[in-house]
C-alpha positions, 0 to 999 in steps of 0.5 A, a space after each residue: 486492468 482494473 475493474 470499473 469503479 461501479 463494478 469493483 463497489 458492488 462485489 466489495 460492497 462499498 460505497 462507488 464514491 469511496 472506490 473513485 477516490 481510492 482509484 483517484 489516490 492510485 492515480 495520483 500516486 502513480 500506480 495506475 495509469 489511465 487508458 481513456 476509453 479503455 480503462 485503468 490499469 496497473 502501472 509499470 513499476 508499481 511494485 517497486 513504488 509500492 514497496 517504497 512506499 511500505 519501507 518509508 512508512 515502517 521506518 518513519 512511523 512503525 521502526 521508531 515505536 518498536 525499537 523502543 519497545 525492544 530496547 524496553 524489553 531487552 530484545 536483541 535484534 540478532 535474537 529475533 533474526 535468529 528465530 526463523 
C-alpha cells in the first residue's frame, strides 16, 4: 500500500499536487492499482512493467549516445564486460 498523497508530500517535503500527479501517472501507466475507500497499492506485475519500461528507455534514448561515445573512444564491448 502506498501512502496518502497528503502524507507521503509532507515526509518528502513536496508540494501534495505534484504527489497527485505523479500518483496519477502510476495509475495510468498501470503500476498501481486503486482500492476505493481503501487506497493505492502497487499492482501485480509492476516490476516486470517497470523494468520495460527502463530497457525501452536505455536502448531508445540512452544506447544510441553511448554507442557513439565508444566507438569514438575505441571501446570494445567485450573489454568493458571483461571488468567485472
Amino acid at each position: 500500500m502506498l501512502p496518502s498523497v497528503r502524507a507521503f508530500a509532507a515526509v518528502q517535503g513536496a508540494n501534495p499536487l505534484t504527489v497527485a500527479k505523479a500518483y496519477q501517472l502510476f495509475q495510468d501507466s498501470g503500476l498501481v492499482d486503486v482500492k476505493r475507500g481503501v487506497g493505492l497499492f502497487v499492482a501485480r506485475g509492476a516490476i516486470a512493467k517497470l523494468r520495460s519500461f527502463e530497457r525501452e528507455n536505455f536502448v531508445q534514448n540512452v544506447w544510441p549516445d553511448v554507442k557513439a561515445q565508444m566507438q569514438r573512444a575505441g571501446i570494445d564491448p567485450a573489454e568493458l564486460l571483461a571488468l567485472n
